[in-house]
BADOPA-331320 format. One record per residue (C-alpha): x, y, z; residue number from 1; residue in three letters. Coordinates in nm, 4 decimals, padded with zeros to 6 digits. Example, Ala and Ser with C-alpha at 12.3 -4.5 7.8 and 13.67 -1.06 7.14 Angstrom:
// residues 2
@xx->01.2300, yy->-00.4500, zz->00.7800, n->1, res->ALA
@xx->01.3670, yy->-00.1060, zz->00.7140, n->2, res->SER
This chain:
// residues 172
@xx->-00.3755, yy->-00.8284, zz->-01.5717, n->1, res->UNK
@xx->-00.0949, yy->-00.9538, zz->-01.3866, n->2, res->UNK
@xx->-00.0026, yy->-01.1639, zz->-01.6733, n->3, res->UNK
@xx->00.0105, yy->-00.8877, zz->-01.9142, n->4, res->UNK
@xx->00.2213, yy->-00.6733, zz->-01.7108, n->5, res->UNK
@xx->00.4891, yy->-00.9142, zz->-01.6869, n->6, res->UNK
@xx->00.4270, yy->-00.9389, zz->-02.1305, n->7, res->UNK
@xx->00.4464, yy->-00.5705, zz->-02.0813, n->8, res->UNK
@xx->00.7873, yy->-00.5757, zz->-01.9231, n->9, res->UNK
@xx->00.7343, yy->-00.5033, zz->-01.5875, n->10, res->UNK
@xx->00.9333, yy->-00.5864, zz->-01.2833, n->11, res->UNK
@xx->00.7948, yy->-00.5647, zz->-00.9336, n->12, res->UNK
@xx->01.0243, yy->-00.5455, zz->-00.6076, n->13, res->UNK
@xx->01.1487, yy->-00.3381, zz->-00.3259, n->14, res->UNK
@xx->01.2866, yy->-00.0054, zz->-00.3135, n->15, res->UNK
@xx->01.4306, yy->00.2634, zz->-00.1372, n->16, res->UNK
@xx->01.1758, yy->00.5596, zz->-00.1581, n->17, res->UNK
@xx->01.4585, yy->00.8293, zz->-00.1163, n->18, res->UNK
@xx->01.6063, yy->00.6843, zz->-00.4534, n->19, res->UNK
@xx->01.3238, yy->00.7819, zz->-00.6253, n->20, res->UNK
@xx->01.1467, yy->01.0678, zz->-00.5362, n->21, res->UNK
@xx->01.0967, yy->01.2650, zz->-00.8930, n->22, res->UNK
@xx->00.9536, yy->00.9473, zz->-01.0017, n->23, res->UNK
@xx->00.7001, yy->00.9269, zz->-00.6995, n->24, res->UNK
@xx->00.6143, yy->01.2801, zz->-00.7524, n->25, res->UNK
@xx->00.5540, yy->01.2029, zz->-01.1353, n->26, res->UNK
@xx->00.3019, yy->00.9193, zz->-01.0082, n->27, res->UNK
@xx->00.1358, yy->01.0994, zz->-00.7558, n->28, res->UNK
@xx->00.0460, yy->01.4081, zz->-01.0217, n->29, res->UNK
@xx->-00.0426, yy->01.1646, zz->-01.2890, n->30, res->UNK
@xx->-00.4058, yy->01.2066, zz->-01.2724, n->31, res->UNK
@xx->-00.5746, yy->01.5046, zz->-01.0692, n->32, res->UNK
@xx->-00.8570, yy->01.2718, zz->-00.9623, n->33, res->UNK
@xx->-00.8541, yy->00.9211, zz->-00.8573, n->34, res->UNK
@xx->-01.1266, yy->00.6640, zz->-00.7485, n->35, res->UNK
@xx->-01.1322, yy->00.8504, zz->-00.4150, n->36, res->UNK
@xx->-01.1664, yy->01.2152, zz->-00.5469, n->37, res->UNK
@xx->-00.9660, yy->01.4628, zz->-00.5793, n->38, res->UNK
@xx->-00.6348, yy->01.4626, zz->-00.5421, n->39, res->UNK
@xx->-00.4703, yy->01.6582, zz->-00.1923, n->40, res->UNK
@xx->-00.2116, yy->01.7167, zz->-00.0109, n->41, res->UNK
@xx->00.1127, yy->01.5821, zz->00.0280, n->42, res->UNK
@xx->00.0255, yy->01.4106, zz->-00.3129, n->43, res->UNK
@xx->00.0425, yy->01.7287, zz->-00.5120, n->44, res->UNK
@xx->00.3715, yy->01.8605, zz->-00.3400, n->45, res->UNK
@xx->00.7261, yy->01.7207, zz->-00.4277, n->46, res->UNK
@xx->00.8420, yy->01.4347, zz->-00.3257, n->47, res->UNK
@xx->01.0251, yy->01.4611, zz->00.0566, n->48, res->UNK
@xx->01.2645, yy->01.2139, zz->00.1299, n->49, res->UNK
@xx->01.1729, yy->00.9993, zz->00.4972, n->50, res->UNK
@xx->01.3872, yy->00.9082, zz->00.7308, n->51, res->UNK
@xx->01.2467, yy->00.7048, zz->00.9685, n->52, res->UNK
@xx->01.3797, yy->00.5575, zz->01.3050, n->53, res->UNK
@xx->01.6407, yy->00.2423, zz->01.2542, n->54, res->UNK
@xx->01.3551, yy->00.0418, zz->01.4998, n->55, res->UNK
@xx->01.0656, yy->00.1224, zz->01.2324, n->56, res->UNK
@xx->01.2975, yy->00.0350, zz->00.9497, n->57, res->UNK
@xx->01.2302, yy->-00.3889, zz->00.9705, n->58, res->UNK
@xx->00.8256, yy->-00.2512, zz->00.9437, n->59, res->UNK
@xx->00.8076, yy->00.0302, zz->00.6751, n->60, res->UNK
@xx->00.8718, yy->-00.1260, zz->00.3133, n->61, res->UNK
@xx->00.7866, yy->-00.0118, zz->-00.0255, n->62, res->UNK
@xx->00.7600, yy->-00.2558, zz->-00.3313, n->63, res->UNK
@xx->00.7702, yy->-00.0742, zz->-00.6518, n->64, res->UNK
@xx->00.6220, yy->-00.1493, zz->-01.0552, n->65, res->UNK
@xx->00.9066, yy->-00.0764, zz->-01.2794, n->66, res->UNK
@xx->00.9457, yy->-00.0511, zz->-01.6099, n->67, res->UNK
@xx->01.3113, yy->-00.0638, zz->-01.6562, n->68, res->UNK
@xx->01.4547, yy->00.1723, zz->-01.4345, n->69, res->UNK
@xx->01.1626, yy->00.3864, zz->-01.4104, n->70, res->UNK
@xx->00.9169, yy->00.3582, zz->-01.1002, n->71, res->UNK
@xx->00.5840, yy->00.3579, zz->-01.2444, n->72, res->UNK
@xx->00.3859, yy->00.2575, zz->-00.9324, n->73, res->UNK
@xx->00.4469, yy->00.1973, zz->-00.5723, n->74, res->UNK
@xx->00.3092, yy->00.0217, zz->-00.2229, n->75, res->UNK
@xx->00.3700, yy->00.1220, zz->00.0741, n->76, res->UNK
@xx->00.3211, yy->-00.1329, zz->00.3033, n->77, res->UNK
@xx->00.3768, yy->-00.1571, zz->00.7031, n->78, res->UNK
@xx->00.4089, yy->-00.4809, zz->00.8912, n->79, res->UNK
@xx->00.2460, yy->-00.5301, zz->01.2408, n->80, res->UNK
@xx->00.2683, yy->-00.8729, zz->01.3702, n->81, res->UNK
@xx->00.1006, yy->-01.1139, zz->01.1432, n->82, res->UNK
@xx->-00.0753, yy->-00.8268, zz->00.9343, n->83, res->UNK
@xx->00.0365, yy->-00.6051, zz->00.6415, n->84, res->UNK
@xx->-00.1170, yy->-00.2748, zz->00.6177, n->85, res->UNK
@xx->-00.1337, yy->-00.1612, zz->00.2713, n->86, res->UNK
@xx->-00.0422, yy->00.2727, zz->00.3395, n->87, res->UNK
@xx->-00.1000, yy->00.3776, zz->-00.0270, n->88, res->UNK
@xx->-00.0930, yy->00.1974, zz->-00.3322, n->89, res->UNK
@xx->-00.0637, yy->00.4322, zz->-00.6404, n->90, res->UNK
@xx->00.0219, yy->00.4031, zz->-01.0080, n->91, res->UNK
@xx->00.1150, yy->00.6093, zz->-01.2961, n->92, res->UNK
@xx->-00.1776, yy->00.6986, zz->-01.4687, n->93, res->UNK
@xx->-00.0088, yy->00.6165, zz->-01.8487, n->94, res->UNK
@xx->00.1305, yy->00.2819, zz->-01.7061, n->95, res->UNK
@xx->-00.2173, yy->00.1790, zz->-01.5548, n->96, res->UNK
@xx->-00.3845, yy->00.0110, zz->-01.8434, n->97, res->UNK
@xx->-00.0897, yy->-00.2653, zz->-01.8019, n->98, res->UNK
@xx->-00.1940, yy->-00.3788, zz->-01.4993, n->99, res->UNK
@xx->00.0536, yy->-00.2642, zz->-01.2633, n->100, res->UNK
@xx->-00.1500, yy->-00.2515, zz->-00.9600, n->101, res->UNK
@xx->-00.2645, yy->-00.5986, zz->-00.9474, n->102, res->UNK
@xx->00.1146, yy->-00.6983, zz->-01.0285, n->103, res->UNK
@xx->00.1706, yy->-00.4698, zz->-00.6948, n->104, res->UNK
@xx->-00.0819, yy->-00.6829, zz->-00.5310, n->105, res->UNK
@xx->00.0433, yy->-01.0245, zz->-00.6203, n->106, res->UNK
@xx->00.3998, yy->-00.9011, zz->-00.5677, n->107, res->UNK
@xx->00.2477, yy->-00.8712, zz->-00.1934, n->108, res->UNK
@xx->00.0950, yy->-01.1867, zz->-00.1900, n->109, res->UNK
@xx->00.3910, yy->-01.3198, zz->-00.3372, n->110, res->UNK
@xx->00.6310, yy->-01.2128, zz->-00.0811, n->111, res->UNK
@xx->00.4568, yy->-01.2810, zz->00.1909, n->112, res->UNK
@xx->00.3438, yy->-01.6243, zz->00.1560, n->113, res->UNK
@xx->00.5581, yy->-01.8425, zz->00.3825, n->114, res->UNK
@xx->00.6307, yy->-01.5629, zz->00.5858, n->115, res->UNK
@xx->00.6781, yy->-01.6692, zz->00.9653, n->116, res->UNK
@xx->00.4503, yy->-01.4042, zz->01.1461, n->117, res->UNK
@xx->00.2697, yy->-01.2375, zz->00.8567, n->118, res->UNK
@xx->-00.0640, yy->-01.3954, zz->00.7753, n->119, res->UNK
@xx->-00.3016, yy->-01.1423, zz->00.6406, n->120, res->UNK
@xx->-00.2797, yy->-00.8162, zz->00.3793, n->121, res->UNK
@xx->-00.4708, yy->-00.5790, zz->00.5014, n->122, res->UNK
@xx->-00.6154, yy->-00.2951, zz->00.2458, n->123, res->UNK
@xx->-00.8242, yy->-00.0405, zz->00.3930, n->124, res->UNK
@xx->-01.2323, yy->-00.1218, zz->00.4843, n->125, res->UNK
@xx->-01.4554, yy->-00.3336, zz->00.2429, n->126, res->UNK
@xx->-01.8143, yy->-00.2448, zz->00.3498, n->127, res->UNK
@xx->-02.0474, yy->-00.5170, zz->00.1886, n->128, res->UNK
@xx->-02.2258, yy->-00.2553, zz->-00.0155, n->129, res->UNK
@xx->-01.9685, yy->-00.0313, zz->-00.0718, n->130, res->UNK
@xx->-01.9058, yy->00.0706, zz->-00.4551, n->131, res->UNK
@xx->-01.6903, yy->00.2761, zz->-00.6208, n->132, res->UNK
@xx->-01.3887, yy->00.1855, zz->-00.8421, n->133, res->UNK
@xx->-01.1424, yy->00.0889, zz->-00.5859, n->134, res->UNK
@xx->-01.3704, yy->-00.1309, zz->-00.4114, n->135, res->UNK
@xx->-01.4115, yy->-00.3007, zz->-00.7363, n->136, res->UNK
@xx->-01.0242, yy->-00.3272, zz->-00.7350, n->137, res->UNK
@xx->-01.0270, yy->-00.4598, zz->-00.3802, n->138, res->UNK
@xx->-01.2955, yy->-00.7155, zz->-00.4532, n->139, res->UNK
@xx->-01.1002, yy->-00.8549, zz->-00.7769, n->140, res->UNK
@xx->-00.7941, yy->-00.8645, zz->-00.5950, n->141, res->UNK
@xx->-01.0082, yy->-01.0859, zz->-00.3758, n->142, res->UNK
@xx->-01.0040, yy->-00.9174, zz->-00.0635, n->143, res->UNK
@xx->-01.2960, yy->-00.9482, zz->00.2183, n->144, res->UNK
@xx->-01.3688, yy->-00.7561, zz->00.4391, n->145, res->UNK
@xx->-01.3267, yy->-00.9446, zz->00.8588, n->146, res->UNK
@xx->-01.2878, yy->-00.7419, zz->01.1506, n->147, res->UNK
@xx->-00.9699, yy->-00.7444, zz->01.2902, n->148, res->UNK
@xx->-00.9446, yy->-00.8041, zz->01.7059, n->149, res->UNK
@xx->-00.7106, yy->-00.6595, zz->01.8771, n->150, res->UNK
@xx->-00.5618, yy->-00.8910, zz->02.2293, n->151, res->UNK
@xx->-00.4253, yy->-00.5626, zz->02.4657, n->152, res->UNK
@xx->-00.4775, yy->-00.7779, zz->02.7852, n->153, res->UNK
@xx->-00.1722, yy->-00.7554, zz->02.9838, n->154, res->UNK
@xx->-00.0556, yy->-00.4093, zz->02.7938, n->155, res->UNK
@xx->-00.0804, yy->-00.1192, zz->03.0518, n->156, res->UNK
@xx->-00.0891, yy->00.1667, zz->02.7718, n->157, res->UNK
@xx->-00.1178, yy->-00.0271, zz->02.4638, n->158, res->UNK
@xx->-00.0888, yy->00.3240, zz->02.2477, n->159, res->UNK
@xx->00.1979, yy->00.4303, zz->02.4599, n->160, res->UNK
@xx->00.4464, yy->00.3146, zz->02.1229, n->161, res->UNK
@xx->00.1559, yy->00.4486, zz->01.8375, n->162, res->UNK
@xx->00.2682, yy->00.7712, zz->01.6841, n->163, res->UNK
@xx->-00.0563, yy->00.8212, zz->01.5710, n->164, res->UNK
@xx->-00.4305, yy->00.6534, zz->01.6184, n->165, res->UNK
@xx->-00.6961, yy->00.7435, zz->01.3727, n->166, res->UNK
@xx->-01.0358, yy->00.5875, zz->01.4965, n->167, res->UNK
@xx->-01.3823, yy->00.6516, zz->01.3808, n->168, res->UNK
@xx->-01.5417, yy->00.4960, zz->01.6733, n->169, res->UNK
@xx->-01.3633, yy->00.3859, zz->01.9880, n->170, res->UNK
@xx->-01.4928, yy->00.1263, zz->02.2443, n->171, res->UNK
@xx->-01.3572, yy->00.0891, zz->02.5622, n->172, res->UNK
């Protein structure tokens, strides 16, 4: 897949999301339902632009699938030590059968091998029996699913600097 989207034409690299917000807005309406339902929220609304703090700037990227000059996929990715957290990974539904996400993917992989701190890609949970389409995607992309261990000793209030924490379960 990743082969044919470079036959295909496309180009995979990073880009400023305020440059192209009427073609994230055509991606994220592509399709009314995806692999994990239907789709809500700030997804079916257009496109703001985000301006985020100059300290978050070195950690929030996006990496785009274009075809030309149009963006016909994106990931947004943020970097926290030596982990990437994939934030959302969507295509254009016409420019899926090319096999821009798995060029996303490898564009990931791509970049960040060598890296100094970065040492793992990190794209949502993996159950071991969980199914569904984007599992599938996951698993052929050949991620696992570990658990990841956070070190807070010596951090008085380690979520003093989170803007937000989303937890299913919390141990303490």
């Amino acid at each position: 897949m990743i082969r044919r989207a470079g036959k295909e034409g496309f180009s995979f690299h990073d880009f400023a999301w305020n440059d192209y917000l009427d073609d994230i807005y055509a991606i994220n309406t592509s399709k009314a339902v995806r692999s994990s339902g239907v789709m809500r929220g700030w997804y079916n609304e257009l496109v703001r632009p985000r301006f985020h703090p100059e300290n978050e700037m070195p950690f929030r990227k996006y990496a785009g699938a274009f075809k030309g000059s149009q963006l016909c996929g994106y990931l947004h990715h943020v970097v926290a030590g030596d982990n990437v957290f994939f934030r959302h990974i969507i295509g254009h539904a016409d420019y899926l059968p090319f096999g821009i996400m798995n060029g996303l993917v490898s564009w990931a992989v791509q970049h960040f091998i060598g890296h100094p701190t970065v040492r793992w890609l990190t794209y949502g949970p993996l159950p071991r029996r969980a199914s569904g389409s984007v599992f599938a995607f996951k698993r052929h992309c050949s991620f696992a699913g570990y658990a990841t261990i956070l070190d807070l000793a010596g951090h008085p209030d380690p979520l003093a600097h989170a803007s937000t924490v989303q937890s299913r379960w919390w141990a303490v």
